[in-house]
C-alpha positions in Angstrom: 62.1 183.3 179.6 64.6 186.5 179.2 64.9 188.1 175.6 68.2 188.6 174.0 67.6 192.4 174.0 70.6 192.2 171.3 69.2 189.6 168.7 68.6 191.6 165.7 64.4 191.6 165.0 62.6 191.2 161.7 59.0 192.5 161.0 56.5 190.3 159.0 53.0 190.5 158.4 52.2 192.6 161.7 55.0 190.5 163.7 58.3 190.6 164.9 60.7 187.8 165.0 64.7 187.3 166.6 66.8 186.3 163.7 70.4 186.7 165.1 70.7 182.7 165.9 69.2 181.6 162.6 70.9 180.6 159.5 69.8 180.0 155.4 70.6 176.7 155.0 69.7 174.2 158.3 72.1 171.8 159.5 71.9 170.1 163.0 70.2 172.1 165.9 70.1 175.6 163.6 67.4 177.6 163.3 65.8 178.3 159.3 65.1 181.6 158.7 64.4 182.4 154.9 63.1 186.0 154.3 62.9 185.0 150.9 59.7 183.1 151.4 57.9 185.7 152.7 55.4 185.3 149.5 54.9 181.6 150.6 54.0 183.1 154.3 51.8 185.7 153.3 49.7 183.2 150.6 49.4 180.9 153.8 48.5 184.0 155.8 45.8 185.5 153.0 44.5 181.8 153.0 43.6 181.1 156.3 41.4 184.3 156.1 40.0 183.4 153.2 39.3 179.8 154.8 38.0 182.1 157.5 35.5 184.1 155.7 34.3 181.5 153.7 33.1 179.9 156.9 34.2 176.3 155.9 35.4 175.0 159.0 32.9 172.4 160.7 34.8 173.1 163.9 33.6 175.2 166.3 36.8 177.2 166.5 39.7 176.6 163.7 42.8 174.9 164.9 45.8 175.6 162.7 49.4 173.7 162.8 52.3 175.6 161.3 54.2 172.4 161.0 57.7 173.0 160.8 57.7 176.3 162.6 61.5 177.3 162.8 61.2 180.6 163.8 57.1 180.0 164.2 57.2 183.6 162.1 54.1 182.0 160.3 52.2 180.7 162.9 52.9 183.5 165.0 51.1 186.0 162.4 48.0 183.7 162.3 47.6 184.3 165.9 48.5 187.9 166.1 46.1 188.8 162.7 43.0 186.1 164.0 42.9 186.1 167.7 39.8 183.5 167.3 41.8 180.5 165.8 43.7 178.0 168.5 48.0 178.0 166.7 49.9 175.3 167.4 53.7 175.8 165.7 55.6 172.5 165.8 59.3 171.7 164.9 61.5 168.6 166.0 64.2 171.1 167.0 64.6 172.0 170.4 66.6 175.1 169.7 64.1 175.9 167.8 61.1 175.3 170.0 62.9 178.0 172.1 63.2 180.4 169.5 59.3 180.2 169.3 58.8 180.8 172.9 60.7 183.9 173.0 59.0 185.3 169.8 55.5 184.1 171.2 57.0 186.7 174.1 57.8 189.7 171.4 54.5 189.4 170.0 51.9 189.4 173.1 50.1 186.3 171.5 49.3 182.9 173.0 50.8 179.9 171.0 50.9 176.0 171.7 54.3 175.0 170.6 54.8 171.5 170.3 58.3 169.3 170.0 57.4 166.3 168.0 58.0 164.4 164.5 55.9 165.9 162.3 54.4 162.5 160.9 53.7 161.4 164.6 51.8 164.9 165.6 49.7 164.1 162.4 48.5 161.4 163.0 47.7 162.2 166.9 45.6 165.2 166.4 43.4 166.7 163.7 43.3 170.2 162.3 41.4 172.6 160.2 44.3 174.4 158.7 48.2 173.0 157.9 51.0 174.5 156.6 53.8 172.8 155.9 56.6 175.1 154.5 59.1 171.9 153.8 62.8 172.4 153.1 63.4 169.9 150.3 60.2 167.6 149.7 56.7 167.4 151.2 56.2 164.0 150.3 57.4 162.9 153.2 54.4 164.1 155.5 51.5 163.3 152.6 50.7 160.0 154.0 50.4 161.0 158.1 48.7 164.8 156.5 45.1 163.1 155.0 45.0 160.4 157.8 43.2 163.5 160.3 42.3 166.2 158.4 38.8 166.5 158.4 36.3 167.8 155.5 36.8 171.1 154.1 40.3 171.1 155.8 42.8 173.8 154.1 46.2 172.8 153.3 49.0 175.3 152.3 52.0 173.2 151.0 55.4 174.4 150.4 58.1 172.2 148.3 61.9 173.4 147.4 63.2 170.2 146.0 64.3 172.0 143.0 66.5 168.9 141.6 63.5 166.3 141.6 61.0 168.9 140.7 62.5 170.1 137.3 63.9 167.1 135.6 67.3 167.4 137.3 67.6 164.2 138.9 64.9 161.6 137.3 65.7 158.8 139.8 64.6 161.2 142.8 61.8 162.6 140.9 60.2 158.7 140.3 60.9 157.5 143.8 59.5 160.8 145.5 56.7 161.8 143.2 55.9 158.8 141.0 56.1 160.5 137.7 59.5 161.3 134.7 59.8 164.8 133.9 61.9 166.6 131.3 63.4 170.1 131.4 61.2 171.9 129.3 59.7 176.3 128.8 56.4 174.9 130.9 58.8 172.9 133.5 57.3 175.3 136.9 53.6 174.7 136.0 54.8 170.9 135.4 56.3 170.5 138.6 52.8 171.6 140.2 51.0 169.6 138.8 53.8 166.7 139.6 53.2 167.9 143.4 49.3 167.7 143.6 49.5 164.5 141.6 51.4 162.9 144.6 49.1 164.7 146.9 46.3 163.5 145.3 47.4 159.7 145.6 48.4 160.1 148.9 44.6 161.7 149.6 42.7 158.9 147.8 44.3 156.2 149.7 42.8 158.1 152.7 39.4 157.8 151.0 39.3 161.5 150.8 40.3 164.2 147.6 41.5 167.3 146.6 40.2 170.6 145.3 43.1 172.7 144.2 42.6 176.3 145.1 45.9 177.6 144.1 49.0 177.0 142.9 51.8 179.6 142.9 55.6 179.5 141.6 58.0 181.8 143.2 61.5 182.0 142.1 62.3 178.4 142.7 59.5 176.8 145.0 55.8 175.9 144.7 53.1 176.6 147.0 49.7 175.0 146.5 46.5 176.0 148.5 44.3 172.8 148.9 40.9 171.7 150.0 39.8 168.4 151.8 37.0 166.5 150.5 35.8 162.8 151.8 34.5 159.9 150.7 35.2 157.1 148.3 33.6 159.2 145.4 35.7 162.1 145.7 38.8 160.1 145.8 37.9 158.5 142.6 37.3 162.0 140.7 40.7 163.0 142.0 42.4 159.9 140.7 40.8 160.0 137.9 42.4 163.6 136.8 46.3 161.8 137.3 47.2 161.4 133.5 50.3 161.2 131.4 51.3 164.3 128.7 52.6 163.4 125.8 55.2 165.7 125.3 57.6 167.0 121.3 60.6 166.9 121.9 61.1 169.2 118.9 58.4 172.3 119.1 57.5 171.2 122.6 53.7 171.0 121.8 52.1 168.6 124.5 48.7 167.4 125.0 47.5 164.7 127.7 46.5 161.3 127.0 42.4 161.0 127.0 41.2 159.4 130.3 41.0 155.5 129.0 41.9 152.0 129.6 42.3 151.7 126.3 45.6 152.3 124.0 46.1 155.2 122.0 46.5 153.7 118.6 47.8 157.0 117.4 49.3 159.3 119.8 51.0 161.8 117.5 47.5 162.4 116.2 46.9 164.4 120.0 49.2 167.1 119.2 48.5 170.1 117.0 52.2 169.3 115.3 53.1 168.0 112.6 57.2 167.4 113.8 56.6 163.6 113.2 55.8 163.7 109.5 59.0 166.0 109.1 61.4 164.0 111.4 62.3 159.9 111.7 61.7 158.2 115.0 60.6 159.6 118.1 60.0 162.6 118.5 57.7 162.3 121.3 58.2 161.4 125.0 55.4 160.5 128.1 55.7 162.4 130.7 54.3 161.8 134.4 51.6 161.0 135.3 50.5 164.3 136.3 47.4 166.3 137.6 45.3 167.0 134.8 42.5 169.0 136.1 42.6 173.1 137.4 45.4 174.7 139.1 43.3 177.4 140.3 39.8 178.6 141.4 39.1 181.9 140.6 36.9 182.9 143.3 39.1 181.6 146.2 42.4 183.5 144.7 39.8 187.0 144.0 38.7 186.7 147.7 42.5 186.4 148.9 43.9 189.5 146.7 40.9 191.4 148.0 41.7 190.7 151.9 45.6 191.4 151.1 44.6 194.9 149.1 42.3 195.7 152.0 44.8 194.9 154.7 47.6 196.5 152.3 50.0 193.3 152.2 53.6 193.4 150.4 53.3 194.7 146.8 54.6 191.7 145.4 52.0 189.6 146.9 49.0 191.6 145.8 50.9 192.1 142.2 51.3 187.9 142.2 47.7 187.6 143.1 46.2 190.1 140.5 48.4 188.2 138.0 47.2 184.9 138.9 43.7 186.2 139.2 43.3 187.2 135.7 45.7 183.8 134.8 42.4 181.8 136.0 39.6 184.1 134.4 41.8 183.2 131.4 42.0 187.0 130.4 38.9 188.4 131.5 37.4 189.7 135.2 34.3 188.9 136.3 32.2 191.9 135.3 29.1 191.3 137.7 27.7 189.6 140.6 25.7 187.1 138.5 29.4 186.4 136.4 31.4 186.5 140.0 28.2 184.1 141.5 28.5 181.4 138.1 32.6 181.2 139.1 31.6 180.3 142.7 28.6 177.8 142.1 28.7 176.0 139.3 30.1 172.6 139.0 34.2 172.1 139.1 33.6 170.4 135.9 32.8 172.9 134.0 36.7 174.6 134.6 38.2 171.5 132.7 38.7 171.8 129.4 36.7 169.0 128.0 38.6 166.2 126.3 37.8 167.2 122.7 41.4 166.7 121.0 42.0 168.9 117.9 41.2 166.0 115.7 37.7 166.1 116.8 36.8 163.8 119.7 33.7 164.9 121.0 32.9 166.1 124.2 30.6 163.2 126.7 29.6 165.8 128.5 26.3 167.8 128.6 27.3 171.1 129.3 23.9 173.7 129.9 24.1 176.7 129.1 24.5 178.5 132.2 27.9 176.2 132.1 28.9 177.5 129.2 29.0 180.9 130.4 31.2 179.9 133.4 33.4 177.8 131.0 33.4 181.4 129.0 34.2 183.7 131.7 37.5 181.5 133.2 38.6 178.3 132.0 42.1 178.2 132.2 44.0 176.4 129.2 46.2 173.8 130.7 50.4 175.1 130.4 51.3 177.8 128.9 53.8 179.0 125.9 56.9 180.7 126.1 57.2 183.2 123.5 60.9 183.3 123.3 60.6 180.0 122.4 58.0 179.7 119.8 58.3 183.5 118.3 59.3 183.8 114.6 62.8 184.0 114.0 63.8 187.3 112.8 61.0 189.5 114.5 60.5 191.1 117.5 57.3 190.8 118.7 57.3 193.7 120.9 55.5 194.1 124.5 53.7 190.8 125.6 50.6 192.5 126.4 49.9 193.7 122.9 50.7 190.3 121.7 47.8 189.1 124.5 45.3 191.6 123.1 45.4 190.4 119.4 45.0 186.8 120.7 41.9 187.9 122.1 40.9 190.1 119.3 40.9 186.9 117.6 38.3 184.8 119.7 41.1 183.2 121.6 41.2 183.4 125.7 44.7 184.8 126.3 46.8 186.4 129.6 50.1 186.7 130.8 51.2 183.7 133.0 53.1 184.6 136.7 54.5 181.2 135.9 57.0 182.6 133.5 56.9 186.6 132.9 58.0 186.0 129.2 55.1 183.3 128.7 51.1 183.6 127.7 48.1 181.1 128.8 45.8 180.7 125.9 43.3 178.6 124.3 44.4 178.3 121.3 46.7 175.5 120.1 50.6 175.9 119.3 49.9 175.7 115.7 47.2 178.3 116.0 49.5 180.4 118.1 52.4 180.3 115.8 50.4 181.3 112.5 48.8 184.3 115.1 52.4 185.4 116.3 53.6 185.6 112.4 50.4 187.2 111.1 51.3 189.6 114.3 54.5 190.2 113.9 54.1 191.0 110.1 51.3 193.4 111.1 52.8 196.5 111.8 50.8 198.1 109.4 47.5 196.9 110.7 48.5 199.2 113.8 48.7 196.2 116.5 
């Protein structure tokens, strides 16, 4: 195959790719290129070599699918950064496929590329490792995606349906994700958890789970980092975390529902609010169901920001990554081996928050006291608060990183989100956090 010596080149994670033929928006036969999603690349990228290093793989040698390859930009850097995994970039496009060719030639690295339906290449083969960087939904491929994949399989997932995902269209949103959403301060983390609670259903018809490594807004789209489990058990644990969040339409306090097959008799009880007494009808709406269970594991996300600050990535990705890092310690690092060992091997339910409401439901859980510590160290509050939204009127509460010291000067677990860059995570309730943000913004004389 000749190169077009003249078809302008782009450089990528340690390759090079033709873009002159390739277009923003596809329509029929063009070739995608978004430079944009470079962060979505790189997370797939810092994954696989995480995935890699934590020697999960059963397979002998790891075979990786770049699904809808376009350019193959991503696959292509899998291949050129870890010449011991077998890359095969797919895309239904033929012009496409030909792009991929003459890239695979730029690059001196040995590809399969493959012209096939997604769905159908699914279903024919397995692999260890799948990204699927979807324009619009990834829906679509969930069902074909867990009939293969074998234990401990990674899966990077991509969506950009930005209507259906953040309460723009709610017909689109029910028929492709099963769930109602609203617009609402929290609506990126919401759309995430809208996304693995498809993925989860999807899974568990499969007879296989989930365990949700990451889960990362940029700008617009969401990219989750997921790990395959199997068996009839861990399909159950997985459904079992898809709940409904009652949700104020007022104050925008929220809170899910408790995992039963019973009725709530009192649902405004849940929230920390107190809108109901003060207004007549409802005030409060269901949203979902949703994924109720972590967003992120601590240990997986500190192992990736250490491979991309060793291998000096972009410096928005390792900036993302430190933020989402401390997101999932909830505030703190991991100050020693015997801390950074209780993130890695202690149960996954010990990172949920248990379901003790504000009105005192207690816990069913036994949690030891080697759990505690872990639950100490990183569990990360469910959504997070917009200040803008709930600050006092008439003050300015100044820089957001003073405002998350004095939440955890007052016993709270408090950090800044890299959901929203004008939002904290915290543990402590909305009514707790509103008193906190007056008593702070009244305290300039207590030198805050």
């Amino acid at each position: 195959m000749e190169i077009e010596e003249n078809n302008p080149c782009v450089s990528e994670n340690g390759v090079c790719v033709r873009t002159g033929n390739t277009v923003l928006t596809p329509k029929k036969n063009e070739v995608i290129f978004n430079p944009e999603m470079i962060i979505s690349r790189s997370l797939a990228l810092l994954s696989l070599g995480t995935y890699i290093r934590n020697g999960w793989c059963l397979n002998k040698t790891v075979r990786c699918l770049d699904a809808l390859g376009a350019t193959g930009i991503a696959g292509l850097s899998w291949a050129k950064n870890f010449p011991q995994v077998e890359v095969t970039i797919n895309d239904s496009l033929e012009t496409s496929c030909r792009a991929i060719k003459e890239n695979e030639l730029v690059n001196n690295v040995s590809v399969e590329v493959t012209q096939q339906d997604v769905n159908i290449l699914l279903l024919q083969r397995p692999f260890d490792f799948i990204f699927l960087d979807c324009y619009g939904s990834s829906v679509h491929y969930l069902e074909s995606l867990f009939k293969n994949v074998p234990k401990n399989g990674l899966l990077v997932i991509t969506s950009t349906d930005d209507a259906a995902l953040y309460g723009k269209v709610p017909d689109v949103t029910l028929r492709n994700y099963g769930g109602y959403i609203v617009k609402t301060f929290y609506s990126k983390e919401l759309a995430a958890r809208l996304i693995i609670a498809a993925v989860a259903r999807s899974s568990a018809r499969c007879n296989k789970g989930i365990e949700v490594l990451g889960s990362f807004a940029v700008k617009s789209h969401i990219t989750l980092i997921l790990k395959v489990t199997r068996g009839p058990a861990a399909a159950t644990q997985c459904v079992n975390k898809i709940r409904k969040l009652l949700h104020c339409c007022i104050c925008e306090d929220k809170v899910f529902f408790p995992q039963s097959i019973y009725p709530v008799e009192n649902p405004y009880s849940l929230l920390s609010c107190n809108c109901r007494t003060k207004s007549s009808g409802h005030v409060g709406i269901e949203l979902g169901p949703i994924w109720s269970g972590p967003i992120f594991d601590p240990d997986f996300c500190l192992k990736m920001l250490e491979i991309a600050e060793k291998e000096q990535r972009s410096p928005k990705v390792i900036s993302l990554l430190q933020t989402v890092v401390t997101e999932s310690l909830g505030g703190t690092w991991p100050t020693s081996e015997k801390e950074s060992f209780l993130i890695r091997k202690l149960p996954e339910s010990t990172f949920t928050s248990s379901d003790k409401s504000e009105k005192g439901v207690e816990s069913q859980e036994d949690v030891s006291d080697l759990a505690s510590k872990k639950k100490k160290l990183e569990l990360c509050s469910p959504f997070y608060f917009n200040l803008h939204r709930h600050s006092p009127k008439g003050y300015d509460l100044g820089k957001i990183n003073k405002i998350v010291k004095f939440l955890q000067s007052r016993g709270h677990r408090a950090s800044r989100t890299h959901f929203d860059p004008e939002a904290i995570r915290t543990s402590a309730s909305l009514k707790e956090l509103t008193e906190l943000l007056m008593v702070f913004s009244q305290g300039s004389s207590l030198n805050i």
